[in-house]
C-alpha positions as CSV (number, residue, x, y, z in Angstrom):
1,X,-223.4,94.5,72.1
2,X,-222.8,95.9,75.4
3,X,-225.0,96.6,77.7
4,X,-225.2,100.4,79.0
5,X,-227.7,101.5,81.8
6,X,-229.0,105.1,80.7
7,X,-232.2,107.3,81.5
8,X,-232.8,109.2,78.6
9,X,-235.3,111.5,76.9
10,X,-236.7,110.8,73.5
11,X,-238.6,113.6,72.7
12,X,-241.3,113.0,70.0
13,X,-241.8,114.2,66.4
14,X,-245.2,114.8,65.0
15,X,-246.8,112.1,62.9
16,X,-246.3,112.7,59.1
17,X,-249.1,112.5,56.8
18,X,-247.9,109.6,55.2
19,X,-247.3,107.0,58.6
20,X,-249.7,104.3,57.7
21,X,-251.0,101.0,59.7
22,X,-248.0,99.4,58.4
23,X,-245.4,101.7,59.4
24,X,-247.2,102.1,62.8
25,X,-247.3,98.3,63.1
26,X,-243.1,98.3,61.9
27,X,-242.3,100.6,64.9
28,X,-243.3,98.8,67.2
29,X,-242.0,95.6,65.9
30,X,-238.9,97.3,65.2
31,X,-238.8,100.3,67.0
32,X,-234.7,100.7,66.6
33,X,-235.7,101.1,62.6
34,X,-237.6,104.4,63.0
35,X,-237.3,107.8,64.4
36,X,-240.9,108.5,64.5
37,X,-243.0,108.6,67.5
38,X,-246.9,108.2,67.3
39,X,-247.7,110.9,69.8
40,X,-248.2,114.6,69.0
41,X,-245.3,116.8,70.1
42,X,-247.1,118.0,73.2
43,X,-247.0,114.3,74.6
44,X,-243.1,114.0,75.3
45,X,-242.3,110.1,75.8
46,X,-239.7,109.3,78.1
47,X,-238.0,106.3,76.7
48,X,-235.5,104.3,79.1
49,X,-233.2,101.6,78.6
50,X,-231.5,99.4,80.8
51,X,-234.0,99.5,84.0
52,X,-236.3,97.0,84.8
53,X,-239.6,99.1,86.7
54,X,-238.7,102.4,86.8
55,X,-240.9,105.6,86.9
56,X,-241.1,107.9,83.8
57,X,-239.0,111.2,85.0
58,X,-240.5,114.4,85.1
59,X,-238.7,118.0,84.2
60,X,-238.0,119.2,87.7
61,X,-240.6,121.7,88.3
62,X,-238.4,123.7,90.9
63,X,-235.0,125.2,91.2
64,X,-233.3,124.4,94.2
65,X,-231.8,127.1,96.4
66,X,-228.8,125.6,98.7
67,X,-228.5,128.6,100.5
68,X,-231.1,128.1,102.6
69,X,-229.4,125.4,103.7
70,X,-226.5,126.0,104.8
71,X,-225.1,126.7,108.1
72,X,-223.5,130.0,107.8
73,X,-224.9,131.9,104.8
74,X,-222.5,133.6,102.0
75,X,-220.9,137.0,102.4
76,X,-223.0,139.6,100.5
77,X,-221.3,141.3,97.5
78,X,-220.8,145.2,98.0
79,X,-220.9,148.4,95.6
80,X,-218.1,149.3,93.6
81,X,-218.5,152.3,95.0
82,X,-219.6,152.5,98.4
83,X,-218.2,149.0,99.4
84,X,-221.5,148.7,101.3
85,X,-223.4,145.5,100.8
86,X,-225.4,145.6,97.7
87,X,-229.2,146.4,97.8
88,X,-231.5,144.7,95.4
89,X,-232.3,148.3,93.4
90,X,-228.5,148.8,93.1
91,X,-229.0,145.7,90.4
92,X,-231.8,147.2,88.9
93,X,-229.7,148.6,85.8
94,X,-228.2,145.8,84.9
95,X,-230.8,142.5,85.4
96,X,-234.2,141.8,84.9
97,X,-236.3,142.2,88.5
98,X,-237.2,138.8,88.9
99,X,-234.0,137.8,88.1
100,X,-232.8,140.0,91.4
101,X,-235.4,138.4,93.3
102,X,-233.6,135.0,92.4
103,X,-230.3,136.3,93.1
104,X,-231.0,137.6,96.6
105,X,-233.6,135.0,97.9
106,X,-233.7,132.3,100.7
107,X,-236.3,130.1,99.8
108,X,-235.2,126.8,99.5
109,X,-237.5,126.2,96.1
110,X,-238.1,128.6,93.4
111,X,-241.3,127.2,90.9
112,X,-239.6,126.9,87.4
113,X,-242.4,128.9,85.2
114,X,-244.5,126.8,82.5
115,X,-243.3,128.6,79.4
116,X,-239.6,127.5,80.4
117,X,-240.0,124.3,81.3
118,X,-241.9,123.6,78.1
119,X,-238.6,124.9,75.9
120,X,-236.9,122.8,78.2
121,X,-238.9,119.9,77.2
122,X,-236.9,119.9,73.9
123,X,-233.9,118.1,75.4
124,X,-234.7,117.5,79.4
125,X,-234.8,115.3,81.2
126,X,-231.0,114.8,79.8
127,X,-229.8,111.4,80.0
128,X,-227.5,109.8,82.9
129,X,-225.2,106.8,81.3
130,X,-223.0,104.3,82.8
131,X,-219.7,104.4,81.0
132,X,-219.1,100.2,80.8
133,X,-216.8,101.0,77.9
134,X,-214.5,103.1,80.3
135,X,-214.2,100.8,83.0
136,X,-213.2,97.8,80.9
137,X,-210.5,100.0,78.9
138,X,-209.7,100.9,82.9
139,X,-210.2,97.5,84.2
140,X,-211.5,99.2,87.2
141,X,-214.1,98.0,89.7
142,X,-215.3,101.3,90.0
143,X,-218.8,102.0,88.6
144,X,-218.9,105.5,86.3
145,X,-221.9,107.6,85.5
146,X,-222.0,110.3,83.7
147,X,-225.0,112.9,83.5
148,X,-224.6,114.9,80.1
149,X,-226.2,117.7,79.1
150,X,-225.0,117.8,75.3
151,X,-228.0,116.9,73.9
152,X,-229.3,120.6,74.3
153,X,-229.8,122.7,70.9
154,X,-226.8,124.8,72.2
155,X,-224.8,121.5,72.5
156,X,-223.9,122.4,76.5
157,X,-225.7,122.8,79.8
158,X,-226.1,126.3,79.2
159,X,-229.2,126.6,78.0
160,X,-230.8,125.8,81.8
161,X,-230.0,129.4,82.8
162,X,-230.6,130.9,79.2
163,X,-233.8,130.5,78.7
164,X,-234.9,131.5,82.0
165,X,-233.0,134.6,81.8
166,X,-234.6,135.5,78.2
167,X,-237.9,134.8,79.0
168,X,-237.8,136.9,82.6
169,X,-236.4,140.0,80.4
170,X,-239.2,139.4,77.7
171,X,-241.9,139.3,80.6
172,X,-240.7,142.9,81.4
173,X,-240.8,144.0,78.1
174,X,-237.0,144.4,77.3
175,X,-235.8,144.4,74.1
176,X,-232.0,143.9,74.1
177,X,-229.9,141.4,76.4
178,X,-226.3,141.6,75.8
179,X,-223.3,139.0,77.2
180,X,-219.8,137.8,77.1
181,X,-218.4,134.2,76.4
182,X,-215.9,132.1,76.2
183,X,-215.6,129.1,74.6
184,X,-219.0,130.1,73.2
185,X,-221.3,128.1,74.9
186,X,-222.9,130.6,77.1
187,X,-223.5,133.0,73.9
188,X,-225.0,130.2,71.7
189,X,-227.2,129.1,74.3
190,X,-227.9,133.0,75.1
191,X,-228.6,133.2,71.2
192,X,-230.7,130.2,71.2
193,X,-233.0,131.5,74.0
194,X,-233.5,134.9,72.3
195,X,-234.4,133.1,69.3
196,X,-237.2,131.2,70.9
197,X,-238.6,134.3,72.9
198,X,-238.0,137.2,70.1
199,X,-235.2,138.9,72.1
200,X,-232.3,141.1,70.5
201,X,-229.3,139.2,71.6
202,X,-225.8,140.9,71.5
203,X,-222.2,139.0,72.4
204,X,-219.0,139.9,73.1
205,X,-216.5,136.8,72.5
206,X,-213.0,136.3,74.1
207,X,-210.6,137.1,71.4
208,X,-209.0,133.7,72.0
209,X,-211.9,131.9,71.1
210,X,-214.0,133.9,68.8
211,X,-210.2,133.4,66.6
212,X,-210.4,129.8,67.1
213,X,-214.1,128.6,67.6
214,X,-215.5,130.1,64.6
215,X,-218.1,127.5,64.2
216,X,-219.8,128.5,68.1
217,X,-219.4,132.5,66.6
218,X,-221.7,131.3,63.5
219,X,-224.1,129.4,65.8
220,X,-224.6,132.2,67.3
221,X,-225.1,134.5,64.3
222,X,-227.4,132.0,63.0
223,X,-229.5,132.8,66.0
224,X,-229.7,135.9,65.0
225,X,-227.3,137.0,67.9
226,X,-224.2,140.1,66.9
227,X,-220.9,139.0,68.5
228,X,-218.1,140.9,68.9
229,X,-214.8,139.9,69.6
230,X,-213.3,140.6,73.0
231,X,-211.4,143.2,73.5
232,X,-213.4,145.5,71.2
233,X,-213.3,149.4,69.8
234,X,-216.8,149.9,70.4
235,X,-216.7,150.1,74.6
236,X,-214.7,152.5,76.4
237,X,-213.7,148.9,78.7
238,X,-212.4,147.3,75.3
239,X,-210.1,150.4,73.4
240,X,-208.4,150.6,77.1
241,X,-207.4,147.2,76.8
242,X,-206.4,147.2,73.3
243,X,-204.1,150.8,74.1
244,X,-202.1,149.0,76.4
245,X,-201.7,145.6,74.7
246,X,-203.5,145.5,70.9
247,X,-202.6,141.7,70.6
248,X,-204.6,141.3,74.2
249,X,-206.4,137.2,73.9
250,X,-208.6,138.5,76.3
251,X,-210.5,137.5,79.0
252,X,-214.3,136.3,80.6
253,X,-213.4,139.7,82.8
254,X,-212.6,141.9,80.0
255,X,-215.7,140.4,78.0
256,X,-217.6,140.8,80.8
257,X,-217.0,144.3,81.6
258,X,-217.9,145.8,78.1
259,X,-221.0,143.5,78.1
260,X,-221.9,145.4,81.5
261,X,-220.8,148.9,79.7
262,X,-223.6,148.2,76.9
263,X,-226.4,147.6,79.3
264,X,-225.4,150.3,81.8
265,X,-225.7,152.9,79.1
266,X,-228.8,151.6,77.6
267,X,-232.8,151.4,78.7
268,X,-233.8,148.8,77.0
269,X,-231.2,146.9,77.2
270,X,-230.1,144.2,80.1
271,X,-226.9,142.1,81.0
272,X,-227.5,138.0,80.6
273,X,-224.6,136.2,82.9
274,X,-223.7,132.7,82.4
275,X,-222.1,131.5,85.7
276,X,-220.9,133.0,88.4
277,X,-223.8,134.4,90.3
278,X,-226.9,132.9,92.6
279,X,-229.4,132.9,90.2
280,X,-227.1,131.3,87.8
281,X,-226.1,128.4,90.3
282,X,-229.9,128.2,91.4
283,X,-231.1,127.7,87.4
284,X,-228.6,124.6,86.7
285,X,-229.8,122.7,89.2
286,X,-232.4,120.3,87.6
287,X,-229.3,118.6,86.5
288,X,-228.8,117.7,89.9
289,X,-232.4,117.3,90.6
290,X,-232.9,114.9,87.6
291,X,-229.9,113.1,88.5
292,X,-230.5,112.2,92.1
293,X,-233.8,110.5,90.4
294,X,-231.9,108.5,88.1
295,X,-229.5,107.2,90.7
296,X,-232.3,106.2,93.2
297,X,-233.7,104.1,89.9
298,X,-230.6,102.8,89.3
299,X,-230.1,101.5,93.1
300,X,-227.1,103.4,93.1
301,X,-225.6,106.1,95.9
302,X,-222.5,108.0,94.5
303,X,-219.1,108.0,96.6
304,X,-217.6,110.9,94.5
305,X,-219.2,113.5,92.4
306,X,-217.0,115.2,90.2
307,X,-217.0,118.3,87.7
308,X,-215.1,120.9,85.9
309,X,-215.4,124.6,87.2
310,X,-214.5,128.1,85.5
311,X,-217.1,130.1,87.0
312,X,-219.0,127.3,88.4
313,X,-222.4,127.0,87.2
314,X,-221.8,123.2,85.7
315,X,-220.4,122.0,88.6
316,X,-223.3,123.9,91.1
317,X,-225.7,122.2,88.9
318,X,-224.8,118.9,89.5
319,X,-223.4,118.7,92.8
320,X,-226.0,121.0,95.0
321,X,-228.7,118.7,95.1
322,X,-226.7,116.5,96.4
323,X,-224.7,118.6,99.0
324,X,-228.3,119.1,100.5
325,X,-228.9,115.6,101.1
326,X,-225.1,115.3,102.2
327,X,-226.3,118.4,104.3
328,X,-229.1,115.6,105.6
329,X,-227.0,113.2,106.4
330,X,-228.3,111.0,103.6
331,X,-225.5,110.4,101.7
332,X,-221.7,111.0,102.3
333,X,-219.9,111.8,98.8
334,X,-216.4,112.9,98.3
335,X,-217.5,116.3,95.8
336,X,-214.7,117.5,94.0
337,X,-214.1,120.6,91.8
338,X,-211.4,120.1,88.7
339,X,-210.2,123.4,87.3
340,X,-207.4,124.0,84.6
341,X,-204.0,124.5,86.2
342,X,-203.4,127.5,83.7
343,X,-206.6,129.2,85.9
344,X,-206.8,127.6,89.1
345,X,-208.8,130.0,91.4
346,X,-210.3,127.3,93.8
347,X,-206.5,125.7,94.2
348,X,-204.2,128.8,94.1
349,X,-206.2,131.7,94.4
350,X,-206.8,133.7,97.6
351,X,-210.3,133.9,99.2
352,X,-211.4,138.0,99.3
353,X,-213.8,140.9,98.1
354,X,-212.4,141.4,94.0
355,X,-214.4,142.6,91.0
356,X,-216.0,140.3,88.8
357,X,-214.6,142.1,86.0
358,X,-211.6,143.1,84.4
359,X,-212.8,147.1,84.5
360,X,-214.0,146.9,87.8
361,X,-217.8,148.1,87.2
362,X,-219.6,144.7,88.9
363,X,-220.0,144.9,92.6
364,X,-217.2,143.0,94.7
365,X,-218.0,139.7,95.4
366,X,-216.3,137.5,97.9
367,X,-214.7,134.5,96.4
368,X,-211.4,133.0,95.3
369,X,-209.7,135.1,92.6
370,X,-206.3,135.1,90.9
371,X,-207.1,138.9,90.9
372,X,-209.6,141.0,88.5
373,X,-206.7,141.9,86.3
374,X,-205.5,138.4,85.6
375,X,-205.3,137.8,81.8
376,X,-205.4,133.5,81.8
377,X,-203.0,131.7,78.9
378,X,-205.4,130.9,76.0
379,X,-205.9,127.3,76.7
380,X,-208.3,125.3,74.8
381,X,-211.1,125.2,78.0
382,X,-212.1,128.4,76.8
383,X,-215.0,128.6,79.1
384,X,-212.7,127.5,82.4
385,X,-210.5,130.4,81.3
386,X,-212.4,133.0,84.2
387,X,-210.2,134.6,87.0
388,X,-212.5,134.1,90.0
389,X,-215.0,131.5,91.1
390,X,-219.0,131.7,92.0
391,X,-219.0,133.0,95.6
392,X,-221.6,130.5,96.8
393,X,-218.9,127.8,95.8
394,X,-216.2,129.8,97.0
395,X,-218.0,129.9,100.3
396,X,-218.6,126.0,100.4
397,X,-215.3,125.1,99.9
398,X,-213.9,127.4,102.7
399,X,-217.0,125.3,104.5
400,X,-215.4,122.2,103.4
401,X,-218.3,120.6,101.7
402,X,-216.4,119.8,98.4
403,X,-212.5,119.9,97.6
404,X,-211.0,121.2,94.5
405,X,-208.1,119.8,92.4
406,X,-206.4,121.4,89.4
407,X,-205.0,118.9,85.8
408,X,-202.9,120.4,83.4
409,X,-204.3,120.3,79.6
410,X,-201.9,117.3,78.5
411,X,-203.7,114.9,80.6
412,X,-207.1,116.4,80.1
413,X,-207.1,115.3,76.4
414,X,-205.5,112.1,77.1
415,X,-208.4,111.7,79.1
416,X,-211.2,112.5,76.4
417,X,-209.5,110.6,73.8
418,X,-209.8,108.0,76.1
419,X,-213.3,108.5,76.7
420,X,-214.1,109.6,73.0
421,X,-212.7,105.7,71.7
422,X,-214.3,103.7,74.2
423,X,-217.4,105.6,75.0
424,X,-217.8,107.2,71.2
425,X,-219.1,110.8,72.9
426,X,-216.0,114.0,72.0
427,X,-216.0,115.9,75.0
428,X,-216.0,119.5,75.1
429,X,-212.6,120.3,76.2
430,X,-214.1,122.2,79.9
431,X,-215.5,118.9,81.0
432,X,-212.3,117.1,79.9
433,X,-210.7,118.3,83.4
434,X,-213.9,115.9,84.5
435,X,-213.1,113.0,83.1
436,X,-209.3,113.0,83.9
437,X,-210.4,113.4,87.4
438,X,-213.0,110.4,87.0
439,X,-210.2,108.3,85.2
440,X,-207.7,109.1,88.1
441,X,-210.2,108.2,90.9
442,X,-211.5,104.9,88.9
443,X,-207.3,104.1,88.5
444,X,-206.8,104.7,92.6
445,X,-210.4,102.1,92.8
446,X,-208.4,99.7,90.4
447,X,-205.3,99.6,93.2
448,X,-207.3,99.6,95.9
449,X,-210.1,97.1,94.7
450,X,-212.6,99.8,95.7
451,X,-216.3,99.4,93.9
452,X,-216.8,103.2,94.3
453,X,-219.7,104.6,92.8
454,X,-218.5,107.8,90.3
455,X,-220.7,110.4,88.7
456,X,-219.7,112.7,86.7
457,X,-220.7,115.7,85.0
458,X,-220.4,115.8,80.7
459,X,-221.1,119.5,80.1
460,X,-221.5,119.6,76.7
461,X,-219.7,118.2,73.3
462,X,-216.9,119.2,71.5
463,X,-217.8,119.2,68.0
464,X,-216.5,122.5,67.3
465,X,-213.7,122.0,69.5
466,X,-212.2,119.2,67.1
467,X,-209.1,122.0,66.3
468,X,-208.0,121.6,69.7
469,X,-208.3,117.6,69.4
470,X,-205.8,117.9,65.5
471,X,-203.3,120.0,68.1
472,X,-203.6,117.5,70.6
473,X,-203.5,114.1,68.5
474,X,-200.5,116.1,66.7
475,X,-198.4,116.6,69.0
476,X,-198.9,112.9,70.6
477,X,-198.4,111.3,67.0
478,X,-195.0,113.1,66.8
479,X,-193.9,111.5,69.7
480,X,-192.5,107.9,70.3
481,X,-194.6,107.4,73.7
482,X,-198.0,107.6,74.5
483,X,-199.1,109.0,77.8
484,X,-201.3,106.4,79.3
485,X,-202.2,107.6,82.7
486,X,-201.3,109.4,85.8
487,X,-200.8,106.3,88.5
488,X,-202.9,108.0,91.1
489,X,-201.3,106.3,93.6
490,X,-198.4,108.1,93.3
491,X,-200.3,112.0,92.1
492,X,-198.2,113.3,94.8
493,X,-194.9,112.4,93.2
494,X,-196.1,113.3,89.6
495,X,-195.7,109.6,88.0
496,X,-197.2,109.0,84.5
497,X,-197.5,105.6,83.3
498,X,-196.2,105.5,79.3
499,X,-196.3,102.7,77.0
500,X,-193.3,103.0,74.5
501,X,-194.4,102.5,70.6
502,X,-191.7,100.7,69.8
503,X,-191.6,97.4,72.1
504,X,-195.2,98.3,73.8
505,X,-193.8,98.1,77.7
506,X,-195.9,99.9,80.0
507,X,-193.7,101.5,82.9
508,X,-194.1,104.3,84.7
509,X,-191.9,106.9,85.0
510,X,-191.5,110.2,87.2
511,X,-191.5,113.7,85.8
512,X,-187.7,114.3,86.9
513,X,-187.0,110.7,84.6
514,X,-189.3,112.5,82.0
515,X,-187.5,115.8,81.9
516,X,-183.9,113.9,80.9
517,X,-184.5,115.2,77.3
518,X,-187.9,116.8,78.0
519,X,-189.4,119.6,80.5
520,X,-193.2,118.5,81.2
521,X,-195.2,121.6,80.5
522,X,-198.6,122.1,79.1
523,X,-197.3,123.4,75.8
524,X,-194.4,120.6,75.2
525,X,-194.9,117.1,73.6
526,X,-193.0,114.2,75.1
527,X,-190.0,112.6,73.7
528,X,-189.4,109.1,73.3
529,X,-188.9,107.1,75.8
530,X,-187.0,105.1,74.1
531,X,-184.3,107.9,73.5
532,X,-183.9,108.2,77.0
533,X,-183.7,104.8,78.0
534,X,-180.6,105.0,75.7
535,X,-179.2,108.1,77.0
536,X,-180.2,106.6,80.7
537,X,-177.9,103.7,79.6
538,X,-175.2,105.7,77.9
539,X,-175.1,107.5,81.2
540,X,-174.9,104.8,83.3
541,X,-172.4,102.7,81.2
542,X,-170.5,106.0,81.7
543,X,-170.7,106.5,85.3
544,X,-169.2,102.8,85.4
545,X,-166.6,103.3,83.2
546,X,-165.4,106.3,85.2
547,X,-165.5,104.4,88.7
548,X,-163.6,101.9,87.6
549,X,-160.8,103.9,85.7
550,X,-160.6,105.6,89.5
């Protein structure tokens, strides 16, 4: 077997009643045989595989705040109404105190409390693998890491902010937090956290997704959570929406604004947010925190950090531990944001004050937006599918501390099915824009004879994503090519490498080639390339044959 470096957490189970001498004595001849762990379930072991000396890794016991280091601090967000910049009781409606505090501070750390790092004890620290598999199907030099955080009970990072948020509103005696999602992660980690702390949890779902994800809807429910879809009759927000256009898919902004109707309205009741905002960003980073551990144990220093963004809490995770030691001089990674070319705020949007909703009752917040209004084509990265991005990353980008790209949904689940056969882990399909990243930067090390260093972030699975994978494998099957890679030495240019099915050659070919017979969009399938090698013959057999008759 293959060897694969990885830090993971095997959390323990308690001893049953019937675990004698002899099965005690079996697991630890065999441990690989048995689930079972012989400590009680308040002693977490820390189990680690491929590392020779290495220290047990502790649950971060801080948040890190990268605000307080930067140079030039964020612009503050203003009042809808006023357009002055907001004060901390003007968010008093809407979020838990605490949670203001958070979302306003400059400390550098923020203690995480005991009661939330316990719940987090059920899946952190979350494990950081080497994906061998990849870079021999690659036959890169490049070394790959990625850091995933699907091994939460919500399947996704999400839960990092969730539980937080629930257990702040539960310390000041709230009894209702309400929310929007997307894809659904947000909401069934939202669901999850309410769960655990006794909190009435309502959702409202994008249209597009609650139609297609039903499995994330009934996670949900079977938290005890209500979900809605989005647009919905019950907010004044939702039956606008539905007047103007009742076959609306919906949006994070239109979900978001009757979420924020609900809790506005009601005492008891406060708005949960998933990304987007400080306190958000600040809760996601022990994946960053964990992860600059487990690459100091691993000897290793990454040269690019790459992750998907929508709103940005994934990506903020992972990479703002590291901007601060980038910020120290320390290290020197290329950090790179992938976002969906169907919603690319970072790449295409323009950098101003906008609402963070669809209805415009959020303060404005500077950032890059494609516009509050913007309605996104329902792509499969439901949770990508958000027209503005996290100030605070807005405002590093226009610092220059990262750089943003945007891959187009074709080439995203290439990528995971080429991830999925060689490293046997189905990708959600937000952190496939990830991966296709990873696999373009780990083809460039391949023709340069780089050894670059690449980490990655893996967000969360996509086990209830697998009807976007039967579209996907589908439309590929029909076809007579398969799409192999995008030759990043020539992304300007748009050239694909394809391997024909029938006699197996591997060329590449440019978009203009591909369009003879087919136009390369998001929603199209390719055609063979063995038809238009024909027709490219036919053609040129042609253009002789009329030369020579003049």
């Amino acid at each position: 077997m293959m060897g694969t470096h990885c830090i993971f957490s095997a959390n323990s189970l308690p001893i049953s009643p019937r675990f004698n001498s002899k099965d005690l004595l079996a697991e630890k001849q065999w441990p690989w045989r048995y689930g079972l762990s012989t400590r009680p379930m308040n002693v977490r072991l820390r189990a680690r595989a491929g590392l020779e000396g290495d220290k047990s890794l502790e649950i971060p016991h801080q948040w890190y705040n990268l605000i307080a280091d930067l140079p030039v601090k964020p612009p503050p967000p203003l009042h809808p109404k006023t357009h002055e910049p907001v004060k901390p009781e003007d968010l008093s409606p809407l979020f838990a105190q605490e949670l203001i505090k958070q979302e306003v501070t400059s400390d550098r750390f923020i203690d995480i409390p005991d009661e939330v790092r316990d719940v987090y004890s059920l899946w952190r620290p979350t494990p950081l693998i080497r994906a061998r598999r990849l870079e021999k199907l690659l036959d890169t030099p490049a070394r790959i890491y990625y850091k995933y955080e699907g091994v939460s009970p919500a399947g996704s990072h999400k839960p990092n902010s969730a539980v937080p948020q629930a257990w702040y509103n539960v310390q000041e005696g709230i009894k209702n937090v309400v929310t929007e999602t997307g894809a659904g992660q947000w909401g069934s980690a939202l669901a999850f956290a309410c769960s655990i702390f006794g909190l009435g949890c309502e959702v409202w779902q994008v249209a597009a997704s609650y139609d297609s994800k039903p499995y994330r809807r009934l996670m949900m429910q079977t938290w005890g959570a209500k979900v809605h879809s989005s647009p919905s009759m019950i907010t004044e927000s939702g039956k606008r929406i539905l007047q103007e256009d009742p076959s609306s898919p919906g949006s994070l902004g239109i979900a978001i604004s009757e979420a924020v109707e609900v809790a506005a309205k009601n005492a008891d009741t406060k708005y949960c947010l998933g990304s987007v905002l400080n306190h958000v960003l600040l809760h996601q980073t022990v994946i960053g925190e964990e992860c600059i551990k487990q690459m100091e144990a691993l000897g290793e220093t990454p040269d690019v950090i790459i992750g998907c963004t929508g709103g940005g809490s994934n990506f903020a995770g992972l990479s703002f531990p590291f901007i601060r030691e980038k910020l120290k001089k320390k290290i020197n990674p290329v950090i790179r944001a992938v976002e969906p070319t169907a919603c690319p705020s970072l790449t295409k949007g323009v950098y101003r004050y906008d609402y963070g909703d669809t209805a415009g009752m959020t303060p404005l917040m500077k950032m890059h937006t494609l516009g509050h209004d913007f309605v996104p084509d329902p792509i499969h990265a439901g949770g990508l599918r958000y027209h503005g991005m996290a100030p605070l990353l807005s405002h590093i980008y226009e610092l220059g501390f990262m750089d943003a790209i945007s891959i187009p949904q074709t080439e995203c689940f290439h990528g995971a099915i080429q991830f999925a056969r060689s490293e046997g882990l189905i990708p959600a399909p937000e952190p496939t824009h990830a991966i296709a990243a990873t696999i373009r930067e780990a083809l460039h090390c391949k023709e340069t004879g780089e050894a670059k260093v690449i980490l990655t972030a893996m967000c969360g699975h996509g086990h209830f994503d697998l009807t976007s994978y039967e579209k996907y494998l589908q439309e590929t099957e029909s076809s007579d090519i398969l799409l192999l890679e995008v030759a990043p030495q020539f992304r300007n240019s748009n050239t694909w490498w394809c391997e024909d099915k029938i006699d197996q050659n591997k060329q590449r070919y440019t978009n203009q080639e591909l369009s003879y017979h087919y136009h390369f969009t998001e929603n199209s399938k390719p055609v063979s390339i063995h038809n238009y090698r024909e027709a490219s013959q036919r053609e040129a057999s042609s253009n002789s044959s009329a030369k020579h008759t003049h």
